[in-house]
C-alpha positions, 0 to 999 in steps of 0.5 A: 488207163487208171481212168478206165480201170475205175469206171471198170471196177464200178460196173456189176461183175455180170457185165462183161460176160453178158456184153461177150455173150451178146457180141458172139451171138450177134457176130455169128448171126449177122454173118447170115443176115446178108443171105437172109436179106439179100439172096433172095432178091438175087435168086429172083433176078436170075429167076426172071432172067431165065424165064424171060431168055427162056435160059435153062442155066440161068433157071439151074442156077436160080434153083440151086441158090434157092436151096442154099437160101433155105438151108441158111434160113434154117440156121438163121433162125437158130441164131436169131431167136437165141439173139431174141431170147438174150434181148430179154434175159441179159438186158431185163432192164431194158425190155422191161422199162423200154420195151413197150416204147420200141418193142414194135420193131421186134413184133415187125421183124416177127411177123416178116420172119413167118412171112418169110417162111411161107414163101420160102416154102411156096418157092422151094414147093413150086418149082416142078408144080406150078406154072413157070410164071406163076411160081415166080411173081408168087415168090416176088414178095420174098424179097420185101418180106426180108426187106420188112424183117431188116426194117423192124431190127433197124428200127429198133436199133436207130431207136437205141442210137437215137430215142424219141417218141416219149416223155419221161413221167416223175419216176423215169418211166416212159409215158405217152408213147408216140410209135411213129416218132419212137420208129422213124427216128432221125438215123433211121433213115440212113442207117436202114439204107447204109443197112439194106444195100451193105446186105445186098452188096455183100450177098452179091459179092459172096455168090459171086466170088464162089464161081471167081472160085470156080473160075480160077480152079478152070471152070470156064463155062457158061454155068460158071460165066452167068452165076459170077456176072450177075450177082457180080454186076448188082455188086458194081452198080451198088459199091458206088452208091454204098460209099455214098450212103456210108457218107450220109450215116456218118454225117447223121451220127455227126449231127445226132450222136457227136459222142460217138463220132468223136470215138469213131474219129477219135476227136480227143477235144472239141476243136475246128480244123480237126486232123483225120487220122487213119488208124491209130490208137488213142491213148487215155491222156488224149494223144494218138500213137501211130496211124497216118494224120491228115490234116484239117481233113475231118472237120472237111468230111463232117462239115465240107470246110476245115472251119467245122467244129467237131464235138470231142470226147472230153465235153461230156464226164467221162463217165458218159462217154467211150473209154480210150480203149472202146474209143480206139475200137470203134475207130479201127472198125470204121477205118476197115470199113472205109478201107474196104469200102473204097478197095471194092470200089476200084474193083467195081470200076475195073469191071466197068472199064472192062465191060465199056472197052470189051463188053466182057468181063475182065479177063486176068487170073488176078481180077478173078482172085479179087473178086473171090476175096471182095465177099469175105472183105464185105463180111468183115465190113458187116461185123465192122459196122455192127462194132462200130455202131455198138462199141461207139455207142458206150456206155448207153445201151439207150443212147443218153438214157440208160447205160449198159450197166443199168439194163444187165441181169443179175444172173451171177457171171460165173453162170454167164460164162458158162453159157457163153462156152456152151454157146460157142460149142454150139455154134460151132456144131451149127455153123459145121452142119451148115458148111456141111451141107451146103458142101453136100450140095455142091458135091450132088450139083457137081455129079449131075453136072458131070452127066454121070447116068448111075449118079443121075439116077440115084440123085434124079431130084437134082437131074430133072428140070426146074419145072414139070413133074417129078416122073418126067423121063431122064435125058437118054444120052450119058453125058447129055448136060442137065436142064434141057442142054446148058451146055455147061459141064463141070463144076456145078456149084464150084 
């Protein structure tokens, strides 16, 4: 304790308000990053399955996700250019020694972002002017232009874990900059992968809870059926694969950042046959309170025997490494993330077994209750990951090169943390128009599911089919379902 106080009284009285200011901004945007990312690859395959089946819900649901999928771009755009402002005016010291080495993945996700606008707007546009299949392969380059944006963040982040692609001229200044090397770092790899699938996975997750939702509240129709099966399904096959790649990340931090394993692990002293310890807090003496150990059981999973050596944190100063309390952090963020991540899994093979002996989907209230809490979990894993990764990485904002308390502004501290509330108060506005409006929505889709002819007639935008012009005439019958007879008839969006 008395260790981290001093390293605490050395650092600029602007940090801490900058590192808060910059970790609320982030955990609000990347509770969005999953839609931005991955919706639009959902929305697409229940596009093509409504095409393709000639399936009039299928194409409902496509629609209407395609309109949550534009308002949360809408405000991730919000989140994400104050999260490239603060880049520059709380790290000055890193854009302006570091930017011209790994700046390219920000001009990446720059360009991705624009592109993904475009067609967001072609595919909103399209869908009662141009032909069905015309519309859809125009919007299947909406999912790699997310895809490009996630690769330029990453890029540069893998960048900040491990830096290459450079040397360092008599000054400290880097020269003869390498772009291929400074992008395709070592973790790059393994971090974009666990990156892009956590995304969908938890995308799929989320949609598919809102309709376990509706399930659970007595919607039992087919509306309800295809809109959880589906995102549902892509979920299952990935939690599998996402456990694996989880394991490859963790096995490259091993390798390329031991510093930062051993905080994750909370490795007190570089060892063999090192214990695993689920939880627990680590103590500035280097003993451990609580949590469960299991013995010999880390060095297993970094080295698959209980003879590989894990690095601790006492081999480098302390100076050059987490504290006890940012350690133990780091820890508990991974723990829940490991945690979730193998619940997710029993959840995905309950779905299996239900599908290889029934062909259907599994047919208890609880089942539905944990698929309507497997979304919230896989966002709380998202900000886990996000800790884990930043907080284990301490004190380097670039990973052995420059510490976080090198790069901050001058800006006085008094200042940040006024800028901190008034972005918490706006945020908080942001975040209440956006539920507000996605609520909205699910009200106008609920009423026109309902057949109600006035309400229909007021809100004939959302009455009328997905594709044809806007003058095509309203079914004649009150009560007729929407969308060409889908037969659902409660609950439109849940």
């Amino acid at each position: 304790m008395f260790r981290s106080a001093v390293l605490l009284a050395n650092t600029p009285d602007q940090l801490l308000p900058a590192r808060e200011l910059m970790a609320f901004t982030l955990a609000s945007h990347i509770l969005l990053v999953p839609f931005g990312v991955a919706l639009p690859f959902i929305t697409l395959l229940m596009h093509h399955r409504g095409l393709r089946r000639n399936d009039p819900v299928a194409l409902l649901l496509a629609r209407r996700w395609s309109a949550v999928m534009a308002v949360q771009f809408a405000i991730g755009i919000i989140t994400g250019t104050v999260l490239s402002f603060e880049f520059g005016l709380l790290w000055p010291g890193m854009m302006g020694r570091w930017g011209d080495v790994f700046g390219l993945g920000f001009g990446v996700e720059a360009w991705a972002f624009f592109l993904e606008a475009v067609l967001i707007a072609i595919y909103l546009y399209g869908w009662r002017r141009l032909k069905p299949w015309t519309h859809f392969w125009l919007a299947v380059p909406l999912p790699l232009a997310a895809l490009m944006g996630a690769f330029g963040i990453i890029a540069a982040n893998s960048w900040m874990n491990t830096p290459q692609g450079f040397s360092l001229d008599a000054q400290g200044k880097p020269v003869h900059v390498d772009v291929r090397q400074a992008i395709f770092t070592p973790i790059f790899g393994p971090e974009y992968w666990h990156f892009v699938v956590a995304m969908l996975l938890t995308a799929a997750y989320v949609v598919a809870g809102v309709y376990a939702v509706g399930w659970l509240r007595g919607r039992r129709d087919r509306y309800h059926r295809l809109g959880f099966t589906l995102p549902f399904t892509v979920a299952a096959i990935l939690t599998p694969v996402q456990f694996m790649l989880g394991d490859s990340a963790a096995r490259a931090v091993f390798h390329k950042q031991p510093i930062k394993f051993a905080a994750t692990e909370i490795v007190w002293k570089t060892d063999t046959h090192v214990p695993e310890y689920m939880f627990g807090r680590l103590n500035s003496d280097g003993t451990i309170s609580g949590g469960l150990r299991i013995p010999q059981l880390d060095s297993i999973l970094a080295g698959f025997k209980p003879s590989t050596q894990v690095t601790g944190l006492t081999s480098v100063p302390a100076a050059d490494r987490p504290t006890a309390v940012q350690a133990t952090i780091a820890h508990w963020a991974f723990d829940i993330m490991v945690t979730i991540g193998s619940l997710l899994i029993l959840l995905a093979l309950w779905y299996a077994w239900s599908w290889w002996r029934h062909r259907d989907n599994p047919g208890g209230r609880w089942f539905y209750r944990c698929a309507a809490l497997a979304g919230v979990s896989c966002l709380v894993t998202v900000e886990c990951g996000w800790i884990t990764t930043e907080v284990g990485r301490q004190p380097w904002i670039v990973y052995n090169h420059m510490r976080v308390s090198e790069a901050v502004t001058s800006t006085h501290a008094s200042g940040l943390w006024t800028m901190l509330g008034i972005v918490m108060a706006v945020y908080a506005l942001v975040f209440g128009a956006f539920l507000a409006v996605v609520l909205k929505m699910r009200t106008r889709w609920r009423i026109a599911d309902e057949g109600s002819a006035v309400a229909r007639a007021d809100l004939s935008p959302e009455a009328d089919t997905p594709y044809g012009p806007r003058s095509e005439p309203e079914p004649a019958a009150t009560g007729a379902a929407p969308d060409g007879g889908s037969g659902h008839t409660s609950g439109g969006a849940s």
